[in-house]
C-alpha positions in Angstrom: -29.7 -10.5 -25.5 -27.9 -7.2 -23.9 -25.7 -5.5 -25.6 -22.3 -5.2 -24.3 -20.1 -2.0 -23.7 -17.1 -2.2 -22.3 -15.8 0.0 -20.2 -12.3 -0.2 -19.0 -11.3 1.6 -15.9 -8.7 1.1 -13.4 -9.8 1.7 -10.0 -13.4 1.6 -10.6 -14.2 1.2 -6.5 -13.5 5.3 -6.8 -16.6 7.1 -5.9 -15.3 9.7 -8.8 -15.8 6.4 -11.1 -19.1 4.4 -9.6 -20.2 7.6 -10.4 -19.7 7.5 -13.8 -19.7 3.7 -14.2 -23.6 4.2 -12.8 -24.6 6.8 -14.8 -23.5 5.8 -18.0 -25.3 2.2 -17.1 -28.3 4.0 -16.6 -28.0 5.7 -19.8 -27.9 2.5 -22.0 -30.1 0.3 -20.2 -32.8 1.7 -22.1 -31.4 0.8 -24.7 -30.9 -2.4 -25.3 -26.8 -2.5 -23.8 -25.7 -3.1 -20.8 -22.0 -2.1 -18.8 -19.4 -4.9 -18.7 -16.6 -2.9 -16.0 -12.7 -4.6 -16.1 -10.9 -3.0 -13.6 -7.9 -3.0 -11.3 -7.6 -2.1 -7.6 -4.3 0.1 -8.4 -3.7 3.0 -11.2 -0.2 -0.2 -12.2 1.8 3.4 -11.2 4.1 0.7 -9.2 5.1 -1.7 -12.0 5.2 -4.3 -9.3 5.0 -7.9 -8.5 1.0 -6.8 -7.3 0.6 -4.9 -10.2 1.3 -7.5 -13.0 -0.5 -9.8 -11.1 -3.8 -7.5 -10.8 -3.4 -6.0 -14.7 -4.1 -9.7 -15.9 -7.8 -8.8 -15.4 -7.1 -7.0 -18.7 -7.1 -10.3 -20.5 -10.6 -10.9 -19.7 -12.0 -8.5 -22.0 -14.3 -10.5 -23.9 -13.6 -8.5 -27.0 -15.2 -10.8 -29.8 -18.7 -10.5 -27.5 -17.8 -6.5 -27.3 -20.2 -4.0 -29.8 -18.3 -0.8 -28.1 -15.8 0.0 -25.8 -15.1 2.6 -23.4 -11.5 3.3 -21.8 -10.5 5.8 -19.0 -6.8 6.5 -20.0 -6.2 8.8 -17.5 -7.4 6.1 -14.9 -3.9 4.4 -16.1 -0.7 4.7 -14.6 0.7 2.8 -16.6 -0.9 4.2 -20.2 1.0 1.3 -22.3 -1.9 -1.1 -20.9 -3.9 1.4 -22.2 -2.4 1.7 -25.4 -2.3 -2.3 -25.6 -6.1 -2.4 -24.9 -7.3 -0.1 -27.8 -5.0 -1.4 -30.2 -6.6 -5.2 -29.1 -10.1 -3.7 -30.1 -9.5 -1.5 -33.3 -8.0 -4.6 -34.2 -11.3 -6.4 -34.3 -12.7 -3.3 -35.6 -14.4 -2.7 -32.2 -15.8 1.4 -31.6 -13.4 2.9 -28.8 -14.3 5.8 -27.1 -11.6 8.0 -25.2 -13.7 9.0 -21.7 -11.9 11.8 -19.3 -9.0 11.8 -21.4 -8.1 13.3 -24.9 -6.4 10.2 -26.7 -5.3 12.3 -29.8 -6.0 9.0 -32.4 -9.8 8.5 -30.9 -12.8 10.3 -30.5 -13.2 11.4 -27.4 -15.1 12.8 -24.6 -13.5 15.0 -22.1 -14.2 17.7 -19.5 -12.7 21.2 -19.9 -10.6 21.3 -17.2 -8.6 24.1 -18.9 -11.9 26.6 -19.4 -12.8 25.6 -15.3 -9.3 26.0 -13.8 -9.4 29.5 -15.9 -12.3 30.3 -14.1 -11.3 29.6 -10.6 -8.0 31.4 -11.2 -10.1 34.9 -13.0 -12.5 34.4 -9.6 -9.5 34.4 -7.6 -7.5 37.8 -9.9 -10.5 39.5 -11.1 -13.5 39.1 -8.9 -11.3 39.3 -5.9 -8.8 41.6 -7.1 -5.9 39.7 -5.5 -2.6 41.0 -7.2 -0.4 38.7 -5.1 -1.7 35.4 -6.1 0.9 31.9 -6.0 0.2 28.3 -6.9 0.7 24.9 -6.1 1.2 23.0 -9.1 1.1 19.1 -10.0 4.3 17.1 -10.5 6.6 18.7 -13.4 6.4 17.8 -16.6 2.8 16.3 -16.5 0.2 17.5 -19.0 -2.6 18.1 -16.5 -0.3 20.3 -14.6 1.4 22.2 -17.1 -1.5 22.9 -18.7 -3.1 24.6 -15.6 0.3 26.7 -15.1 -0.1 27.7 -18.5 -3.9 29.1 -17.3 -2.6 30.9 -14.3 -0.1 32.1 -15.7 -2.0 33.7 -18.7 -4.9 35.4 -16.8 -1.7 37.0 -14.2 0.4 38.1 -17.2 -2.8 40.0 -18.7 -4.4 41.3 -15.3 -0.8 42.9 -14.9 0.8 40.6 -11.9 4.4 40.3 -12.2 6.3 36.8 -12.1 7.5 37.6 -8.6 3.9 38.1 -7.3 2.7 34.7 -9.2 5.4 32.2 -8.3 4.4 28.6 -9.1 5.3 25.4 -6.6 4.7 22.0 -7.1 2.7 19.7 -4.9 2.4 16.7 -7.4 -1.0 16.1 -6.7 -0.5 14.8 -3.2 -1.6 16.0 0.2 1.9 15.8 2.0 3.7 17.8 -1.4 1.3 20.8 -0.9 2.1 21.0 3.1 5.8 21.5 1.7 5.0 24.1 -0.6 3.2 26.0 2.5 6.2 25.4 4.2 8.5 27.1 1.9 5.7 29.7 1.1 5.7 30.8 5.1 10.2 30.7 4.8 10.0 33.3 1.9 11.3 36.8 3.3 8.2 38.5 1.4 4.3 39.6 2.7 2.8 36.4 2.3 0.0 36.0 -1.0 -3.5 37.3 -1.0 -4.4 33.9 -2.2 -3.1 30.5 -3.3 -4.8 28.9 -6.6 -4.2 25.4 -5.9 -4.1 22.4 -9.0 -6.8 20.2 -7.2 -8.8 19.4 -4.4 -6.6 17.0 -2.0 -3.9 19.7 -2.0 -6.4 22.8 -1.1 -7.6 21.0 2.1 -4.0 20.3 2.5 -2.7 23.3 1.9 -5.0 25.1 4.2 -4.7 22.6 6.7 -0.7 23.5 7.1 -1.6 27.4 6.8 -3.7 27.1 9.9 -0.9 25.3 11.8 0.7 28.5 10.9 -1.8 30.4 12.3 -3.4 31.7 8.9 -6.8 32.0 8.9 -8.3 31.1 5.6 -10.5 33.0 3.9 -10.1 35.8 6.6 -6.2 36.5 5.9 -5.6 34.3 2.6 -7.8 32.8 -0.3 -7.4 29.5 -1.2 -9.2 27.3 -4.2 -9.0 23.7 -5.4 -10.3 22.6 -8.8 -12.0 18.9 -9.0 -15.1 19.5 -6.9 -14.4 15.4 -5.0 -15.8 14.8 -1.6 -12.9 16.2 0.2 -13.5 19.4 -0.2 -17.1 19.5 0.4 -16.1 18.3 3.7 -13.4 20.5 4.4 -14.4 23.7 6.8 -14.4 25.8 5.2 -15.8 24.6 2.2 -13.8 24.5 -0.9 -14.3 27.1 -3.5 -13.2 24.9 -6.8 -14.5 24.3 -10.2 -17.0 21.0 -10.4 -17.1 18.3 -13.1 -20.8 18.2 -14.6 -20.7 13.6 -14.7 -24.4 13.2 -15.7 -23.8 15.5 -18.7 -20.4 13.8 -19.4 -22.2 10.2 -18.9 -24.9 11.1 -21.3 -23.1 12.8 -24.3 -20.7 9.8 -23.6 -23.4 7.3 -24.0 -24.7 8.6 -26.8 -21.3 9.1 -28.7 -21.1 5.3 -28.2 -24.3 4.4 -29.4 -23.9 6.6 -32.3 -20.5 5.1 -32.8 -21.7 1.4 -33.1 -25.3 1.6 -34.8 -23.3 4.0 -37.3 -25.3 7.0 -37.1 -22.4 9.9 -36.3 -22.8 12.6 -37.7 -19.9 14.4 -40.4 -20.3 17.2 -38.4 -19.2 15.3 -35.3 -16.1 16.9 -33.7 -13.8 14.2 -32.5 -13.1 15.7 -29.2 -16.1 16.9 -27.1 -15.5 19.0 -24.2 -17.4 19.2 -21.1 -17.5 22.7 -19.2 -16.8 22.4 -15.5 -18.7 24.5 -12.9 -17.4 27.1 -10.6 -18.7 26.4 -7.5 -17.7 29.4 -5.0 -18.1 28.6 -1.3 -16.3 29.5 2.0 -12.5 29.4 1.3 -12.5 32.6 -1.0 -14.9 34.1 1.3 -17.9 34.7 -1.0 -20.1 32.1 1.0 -19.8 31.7 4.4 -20.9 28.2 6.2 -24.6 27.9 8.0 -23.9 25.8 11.3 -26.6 23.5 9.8 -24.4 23.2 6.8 -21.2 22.2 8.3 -23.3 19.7 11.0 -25.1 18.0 7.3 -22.0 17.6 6.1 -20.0 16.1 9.3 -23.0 13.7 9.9 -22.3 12.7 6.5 -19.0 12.1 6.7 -19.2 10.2 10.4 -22.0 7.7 8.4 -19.2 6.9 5.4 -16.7 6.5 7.9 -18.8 4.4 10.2 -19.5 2.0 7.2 -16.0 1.8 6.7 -14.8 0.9 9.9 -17.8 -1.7 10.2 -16.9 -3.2 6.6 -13.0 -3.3 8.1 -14.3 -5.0 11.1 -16.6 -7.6 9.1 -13.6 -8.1 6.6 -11.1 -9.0 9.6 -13.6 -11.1 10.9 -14.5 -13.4 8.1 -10.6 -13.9 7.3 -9.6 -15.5 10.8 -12.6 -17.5 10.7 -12.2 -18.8 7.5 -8.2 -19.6 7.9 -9.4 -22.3 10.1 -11.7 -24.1 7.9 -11.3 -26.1 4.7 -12.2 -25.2 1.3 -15.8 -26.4 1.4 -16.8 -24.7 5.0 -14.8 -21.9 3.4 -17.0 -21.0 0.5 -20.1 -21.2 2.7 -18.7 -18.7 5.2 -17.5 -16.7 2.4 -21.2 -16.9 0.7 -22.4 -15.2 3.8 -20.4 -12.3 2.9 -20.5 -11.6 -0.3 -23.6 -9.5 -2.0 -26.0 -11.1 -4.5 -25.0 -11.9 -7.8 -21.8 -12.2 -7.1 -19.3 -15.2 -8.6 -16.0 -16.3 -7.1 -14.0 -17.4 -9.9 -10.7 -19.5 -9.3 -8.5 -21.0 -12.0 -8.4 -25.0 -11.7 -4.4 -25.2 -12.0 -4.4 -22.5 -8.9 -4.8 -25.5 -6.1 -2.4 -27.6 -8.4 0.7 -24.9 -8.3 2.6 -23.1 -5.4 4.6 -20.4 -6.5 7.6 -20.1 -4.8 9.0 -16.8 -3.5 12.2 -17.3 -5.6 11.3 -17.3 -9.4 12.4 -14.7 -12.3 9.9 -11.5 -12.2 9.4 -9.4 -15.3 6.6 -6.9 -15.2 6.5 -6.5 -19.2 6.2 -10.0 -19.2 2.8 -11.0 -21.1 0.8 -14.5 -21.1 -2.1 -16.1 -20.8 -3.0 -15.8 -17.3 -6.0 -17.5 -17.2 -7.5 -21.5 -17.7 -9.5 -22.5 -20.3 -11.6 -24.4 -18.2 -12.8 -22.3 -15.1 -14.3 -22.7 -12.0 -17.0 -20.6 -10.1 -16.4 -21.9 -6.4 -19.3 -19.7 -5.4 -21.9 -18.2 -7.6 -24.5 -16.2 -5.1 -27.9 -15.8 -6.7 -30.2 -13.2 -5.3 -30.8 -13.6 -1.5 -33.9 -14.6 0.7 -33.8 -10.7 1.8 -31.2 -11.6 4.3 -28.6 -10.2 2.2 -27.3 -8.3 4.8 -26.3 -10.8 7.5 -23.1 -12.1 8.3 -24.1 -14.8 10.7 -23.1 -17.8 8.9 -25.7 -20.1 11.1 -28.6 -17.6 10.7 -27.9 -17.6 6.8 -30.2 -18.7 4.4 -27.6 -20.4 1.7 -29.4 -20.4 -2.0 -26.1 -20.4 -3.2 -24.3 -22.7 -6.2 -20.5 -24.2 -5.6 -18.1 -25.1 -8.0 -19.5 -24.4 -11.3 -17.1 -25.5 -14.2 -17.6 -23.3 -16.9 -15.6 -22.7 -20.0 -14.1 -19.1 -19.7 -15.4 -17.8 -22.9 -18.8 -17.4 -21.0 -17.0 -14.8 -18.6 -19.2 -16.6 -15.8 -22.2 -19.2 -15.2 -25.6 -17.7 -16.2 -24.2 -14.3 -17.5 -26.5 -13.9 -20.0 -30.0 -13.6 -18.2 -28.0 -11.9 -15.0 -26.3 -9.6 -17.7 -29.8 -9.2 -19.5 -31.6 -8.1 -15.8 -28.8 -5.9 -14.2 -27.2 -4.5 -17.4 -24.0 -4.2 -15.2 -21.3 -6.6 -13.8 -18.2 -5.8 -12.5 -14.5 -7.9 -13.0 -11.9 -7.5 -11.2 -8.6 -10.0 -10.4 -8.2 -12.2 -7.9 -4.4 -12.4 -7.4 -2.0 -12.5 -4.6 1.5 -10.0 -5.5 2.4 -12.0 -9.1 0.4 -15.1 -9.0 -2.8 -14.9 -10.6 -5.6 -17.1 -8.8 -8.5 -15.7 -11.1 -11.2 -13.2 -10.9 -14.2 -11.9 -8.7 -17.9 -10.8 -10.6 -20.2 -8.7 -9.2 -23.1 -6.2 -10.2 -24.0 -3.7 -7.2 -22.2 -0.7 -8.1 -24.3 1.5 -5.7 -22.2 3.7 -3.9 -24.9 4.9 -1.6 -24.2 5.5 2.2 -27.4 3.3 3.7 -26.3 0.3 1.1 -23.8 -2.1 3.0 -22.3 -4.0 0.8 -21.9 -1.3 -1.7 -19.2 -1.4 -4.7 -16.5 -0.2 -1.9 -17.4 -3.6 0.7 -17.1 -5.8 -3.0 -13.5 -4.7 -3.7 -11.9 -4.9 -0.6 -13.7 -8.5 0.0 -12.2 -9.5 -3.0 -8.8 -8.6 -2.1 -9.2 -10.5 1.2 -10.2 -13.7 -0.3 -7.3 -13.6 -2.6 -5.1 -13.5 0.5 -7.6 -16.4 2.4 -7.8 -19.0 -1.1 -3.6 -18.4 -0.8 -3.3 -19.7 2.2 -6.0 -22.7 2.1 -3.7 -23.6 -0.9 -0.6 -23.5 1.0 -1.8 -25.3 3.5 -3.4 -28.5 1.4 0.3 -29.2 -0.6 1.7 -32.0 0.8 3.8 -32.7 3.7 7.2 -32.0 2.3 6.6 -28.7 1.7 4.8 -28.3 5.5 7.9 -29.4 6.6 9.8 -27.4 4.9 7.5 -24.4 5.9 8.1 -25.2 9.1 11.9 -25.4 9.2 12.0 -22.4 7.5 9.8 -20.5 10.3 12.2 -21.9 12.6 15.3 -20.9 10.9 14.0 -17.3 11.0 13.3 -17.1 14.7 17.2 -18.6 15.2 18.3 -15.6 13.1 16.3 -13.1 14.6 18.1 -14.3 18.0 21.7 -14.3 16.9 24.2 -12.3 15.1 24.4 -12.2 11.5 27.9 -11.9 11.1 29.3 -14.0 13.7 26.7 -16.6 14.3 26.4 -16.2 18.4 23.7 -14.7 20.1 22.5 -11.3 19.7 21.4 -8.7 22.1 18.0 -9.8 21.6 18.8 -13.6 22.1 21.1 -12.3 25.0 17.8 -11.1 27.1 15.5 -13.8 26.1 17.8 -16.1 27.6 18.9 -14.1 30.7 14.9 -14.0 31.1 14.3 -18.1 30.5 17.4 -17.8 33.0 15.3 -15.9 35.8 12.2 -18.1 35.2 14.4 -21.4 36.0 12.8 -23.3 38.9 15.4 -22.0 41.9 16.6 -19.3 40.4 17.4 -17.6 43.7 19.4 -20.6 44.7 21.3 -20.1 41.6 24.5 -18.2 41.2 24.6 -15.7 37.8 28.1 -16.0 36.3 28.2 -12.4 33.8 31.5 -11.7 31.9 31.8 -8.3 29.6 34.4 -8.7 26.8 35.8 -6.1 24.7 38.6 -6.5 21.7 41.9 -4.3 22.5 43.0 -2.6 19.4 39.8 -3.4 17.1 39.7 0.6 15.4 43.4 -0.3 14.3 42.6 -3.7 13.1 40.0 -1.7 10.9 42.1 0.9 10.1 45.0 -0.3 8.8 43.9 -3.9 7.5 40.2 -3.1 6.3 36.9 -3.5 7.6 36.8 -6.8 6.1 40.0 -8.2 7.9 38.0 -6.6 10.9 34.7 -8.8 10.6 36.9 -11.7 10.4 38.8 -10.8 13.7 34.8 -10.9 15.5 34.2 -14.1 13.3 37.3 -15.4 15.3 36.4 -13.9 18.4 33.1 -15.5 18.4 34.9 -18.9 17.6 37.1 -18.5 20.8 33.8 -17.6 22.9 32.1 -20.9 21.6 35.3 -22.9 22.5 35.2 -21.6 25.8 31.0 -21.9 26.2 31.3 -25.6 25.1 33.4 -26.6 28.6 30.8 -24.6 31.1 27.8 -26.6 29.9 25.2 -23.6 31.2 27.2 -20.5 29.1 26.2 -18.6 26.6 27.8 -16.3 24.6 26.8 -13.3 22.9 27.6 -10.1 20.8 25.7 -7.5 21.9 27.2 -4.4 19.5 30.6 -3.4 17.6 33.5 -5.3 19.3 31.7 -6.0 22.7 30.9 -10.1 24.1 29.5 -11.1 26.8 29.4 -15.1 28.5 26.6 -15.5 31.1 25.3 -18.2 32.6 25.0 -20.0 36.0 27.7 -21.8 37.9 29.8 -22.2 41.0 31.7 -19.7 42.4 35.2 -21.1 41.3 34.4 -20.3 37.9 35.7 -16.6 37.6 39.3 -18.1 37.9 38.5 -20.9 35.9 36.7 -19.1 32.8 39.7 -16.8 32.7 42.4 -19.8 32.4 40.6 -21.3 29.7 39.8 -17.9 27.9 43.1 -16.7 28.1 44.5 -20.7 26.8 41.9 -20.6 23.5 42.9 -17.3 22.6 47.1 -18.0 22.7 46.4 -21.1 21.1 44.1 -19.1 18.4 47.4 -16.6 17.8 49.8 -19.1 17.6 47.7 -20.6 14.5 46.4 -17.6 13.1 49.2 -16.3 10.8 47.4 -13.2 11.3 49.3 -9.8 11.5 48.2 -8.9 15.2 46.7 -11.0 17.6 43.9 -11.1 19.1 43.4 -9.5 22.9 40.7 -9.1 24.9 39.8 -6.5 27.9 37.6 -9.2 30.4 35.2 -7.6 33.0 33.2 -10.6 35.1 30.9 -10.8 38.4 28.8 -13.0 40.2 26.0 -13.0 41.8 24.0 -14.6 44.3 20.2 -15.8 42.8 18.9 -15.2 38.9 17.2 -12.3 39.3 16.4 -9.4 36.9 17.6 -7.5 39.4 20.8 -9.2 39.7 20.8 -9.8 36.0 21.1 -5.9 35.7 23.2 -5.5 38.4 25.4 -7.9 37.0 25.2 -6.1 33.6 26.6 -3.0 35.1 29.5 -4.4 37.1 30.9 -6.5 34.2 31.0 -3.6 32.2 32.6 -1.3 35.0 35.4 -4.4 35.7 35.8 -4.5 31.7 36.8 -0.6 31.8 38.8 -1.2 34.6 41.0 -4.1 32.9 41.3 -1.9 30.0 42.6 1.1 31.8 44.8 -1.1 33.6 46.5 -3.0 30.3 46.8 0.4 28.7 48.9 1.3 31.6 50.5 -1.8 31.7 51.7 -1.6 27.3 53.0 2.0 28.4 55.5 1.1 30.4 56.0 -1.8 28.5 56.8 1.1 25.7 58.7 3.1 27.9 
């Protein structure tokens, strides 16, 4: 039997980690181990409902079956989880190893990232002889950046470059913080910098993109470097000049600190940290290398294929999920088995289809327990394919697959022992919708390659997808109470997203749906279009001198007086449509302009009479009508009730004046 290795890393669909994950799998397989990857689909930065639901995964770690593990720290957000996971395995006197990260208490293998950002920067000062040189920094406060400031500024204090000419911004490691750091670079009253030393790659391209839109030609007026060496800047044009991590030699000397680590052959002289030197790799964006035609065309082709896959996985994804919302569970996992690549489990807890979680229950992200069944089941287990792995015609589809395997969890999955034994890699990763944990998803092809379809990329976000399809299969098979309480729910929202939250009438929006249902009526040009624009006199003093409160009460009221009046012209509506302003519309007879007004004016004296209120309640009334229910009369109408409104107002004003006088 295989030998397993742990290796814990949180978004292990990064081609940064397949790379790594693949190498270091190649490096053991000889002998005798094999990689068991737990992983997450976030870095848990969130602390959300999604993330304690996806950081469950961590519970899987099979650690009595484990003979080493690896961990990526610096994968981790969240580096408690971290923390949690090597405690759980020194524990049971399990070998940890520290990868990419410098965890002080284990040994640890770790690229140099000090000694390569140094020699970007000294490329930058001393090979170029720039003695006006800025950066663009990480987030404050964080090791990775500080330690980089720390570089630049070392090599500028001893090559003679005062503080003014090295100034230091901060990007925080994002693309969008580095275009604000070009935009305060380009507002400093100051010759701009010879060059820009920039923390990583994602804020080089960035940053040069925003200099550009500036009309700064880079290399040609300024230098800029990244430091990281990922895809993006191989891309970018011109290509990044950065510093490159060296993973097959990181991989190896990993691997073999492991190895050493369990079989108990380390050496005494064995330094507990082992650092990796970076590469420089100078290209076009200091302006040592320029780019070949050929060079930039390799490289966009490239790009256009990855993309290409992309989209077509998007489209595939999309496609499976509304075909599959249709079906029931069985016809479910067939289609689904169609998708999915070869030796791949779908692994469900067996309380899942017993439970809905409600939206309304106590959330606590720090929160731990046991996540997971004893008693499993794999509700698709794909063994290898008839060679038509790669279709995703469910008729055309060869199915060798098994369904609903129970299995005990211990065994991680059905048959992982000779699938384990062949591959010598397998892949977990959660199955979980926000909070609620449904179970996990197994798979081995890790190949990150661009003519592989379903590569480790295809796995991950088809896992994610099923976690939102198996969610609502379940929510559809509970019982019919809760259908119908589904449904009355839906309903309720579409009456609120028609009327008005405070008041309870119609909205603006529930306003025109109706006006249109109005013009649609059979004979709606033999109708006649009753439109009334109301408008409370006095509402600002209301709100100023007894308190907003007082003044959401006074619309409360109005909108009661409105619904008084609406209730005796059967087809009436009435409506708040913003601030203090009503409108009644409808269809009618032509009498009812007089009529409307008599019974208006009679709810609202018989409102102040009762109210006990400190003011009363008076309205400004503008109303037309309008032969035929038109859109075109509808906004006719719209316009003249407003204009008659104005013209009642300016006309009471007048009236309270004299009154005064």
């Amino acid at each position: 039997m295989r030998k397993i290795i742990a290796l814990v890393v949180l978004r292990p669909q990064r081609e940064y980690n397949l790379d790594i994950i693949n190498r270091i799998r190649n490096e053991i397989y000889s002998k005798g181990y094999g990689l068991l990857v737990v992983g997450t689909f976030t870095d848990l930065f969130s602390k959300d409902k999604n993330d304690y639901g996806e950081r469950s995964v961590l519970e899987l770690i099979p650690y009595e079956r484990l003979s080493g593990l690896i961990i990526m720290p610096g994968s981790f957000q969240d580096i408690a989880k971290a923390e949690m996971v090597i405690s759980k395995a020194k524990a049971r006197n399990i070998p940890v190893l520290s990868l990419d990260y410098d965890w002080k208490t284990l040994p640890s293998v770790n690229y140099d990232y000090k000694g390569g950002y140094r020699e970007t920067v000294r490329h930058v000062v001393e090979f170029h002889k720039c003695r006006k040189v800025y950066m663009i920094a990480g987030m404050k406060d964080n090791p990775y950046s500080d330690e980089r400031i720390e570089v630049f500024k070392e090599i500028c204090r001893k090559n003679g470059i005062s503080e003014n000419d090295s100034k230091v911004f901060y990007g925080r490691f994002w693309g969008m913080g580095a275009k604000k750091c070009i935009d305060e670079i380009m507002t400093i009253e100051e010759p701009l910098p010879e060059a820009i030393c920039v923390a990583n790659d994602v804020m080089a391209v960035a940053a040069i993109e925003r200099l550009e839109e500036y009309g700064v030609k880079v290399p040609e007026e300024m230098i800029v470097t990244g430091f990281d060496g990922i895809d993006i800047g191989i891309y970018n044009n011109p290509r990044m000049t950065t510093a490159d991590t060296d993973s097959r030699l990181l991989c190896r000397k990993a691997a073999l600190r492991m190895i050493e680590m369990i079989e108990g052959t380390e050496s005494d002289e064995d330094e507990r940290l082992m650092l990796i030197p970076l590469r420089l790799c100078v290209h076009a964006s200091c302006g040592c290398k320029q780019d070949s035609e050929t060079n930039i065309s390799r490289r966009m082709l490239d790009l256009e294929e990855k993309y290409t896959k992309v989209q077509g996985n998007a489209g595939h994804l999309i496609r499976m999920r509304n075909k599959t919302l249709a079906l029931n569970r069985p016809e479910i996992y067939r289609m689904l088995s169609s998708y999915i690549s070869d030796n791949t489990w779908v692994v469900v807890n067996n309380s899942f289809w017993e439970n809905l979680q409600t939206s309304e229950h106590d959330f606590d992200y720090e929160h731990d327990m046991d996540h997971f069944d004893e008693n499993m089941t794999a509700v698709i287990y794909k063994p290898v394919s008839d060679g038509n792995t790669e279709t995703r015609d469910v008729a055309g589809y060869k199915d060798k697959c098994e369904y609903e395997i129970a299995f005990n969890r211990n065994e991680i999955v059905p048959y992982f022992e000779e699938i384990f034994e062949e591959r010598g890699v397998m892949t977990i990763m959660p199955l979980n919708f926000q909070d609620e944990v449904i179970g996990y998803y197994v798979f081995c092809d890790m190949s990150n390659e661009n003519e592989i379809v379903r590569d480790a990329q295809y796995s991950t976000q088809l896992c994610q997808n099923i976690g939102t399809v198996f969610c609502v299969v379940r929510d559809r098979e509970v019982n019919e109470r809760l259908l119908a309480a589904l449904r009355s729910s839906y309903s309720a929202l579409q009456e609120i997203s028609i009327h008005d939250q405070l008041t309870g009438v119609l909205n603006r929006r529930g306003l025109t749906q109706i006006l249109d249902e109005m013009c649609e009526m059979p004979n709606a040009a033999e109708k006649i279009l009753f439109y009334s624009y109301i408008d409370i006199d006095g509402f600002k003093m209301i709100n100023d001198m007894w308190g907003h409160d007082e003044g959401d009460e006074a619309l409360v009221n109005v909108a009661k007086i409105l619904n008084e009046v609406t209730d005796k012209f059967s087809n009436c509506v009435a409506a708040r449509i913003g601030g203090d302003e009503f409108v009644v519309a409808g269809t009618a007879d032509f009498d009812i302009s007089e009529r409307f007004e008599e019974v208006l004016n009679d709810a609202v004296n018989r409102y102040n009479e009762r109210s006990g209120k400190p003011y009363l309640i008076e309205l400004s009334v503008g109303k037309v009508i309008r032969n035929g229910v038109s859109s075109e009369t509808v906004r006719e109408s719209i316009k003249a009730a407003d204009t008659d409104m104005y013209r009642v107002k300016k006309n009471r004003k007048k009236i309270r004046l004299k009154e005064e006088l």
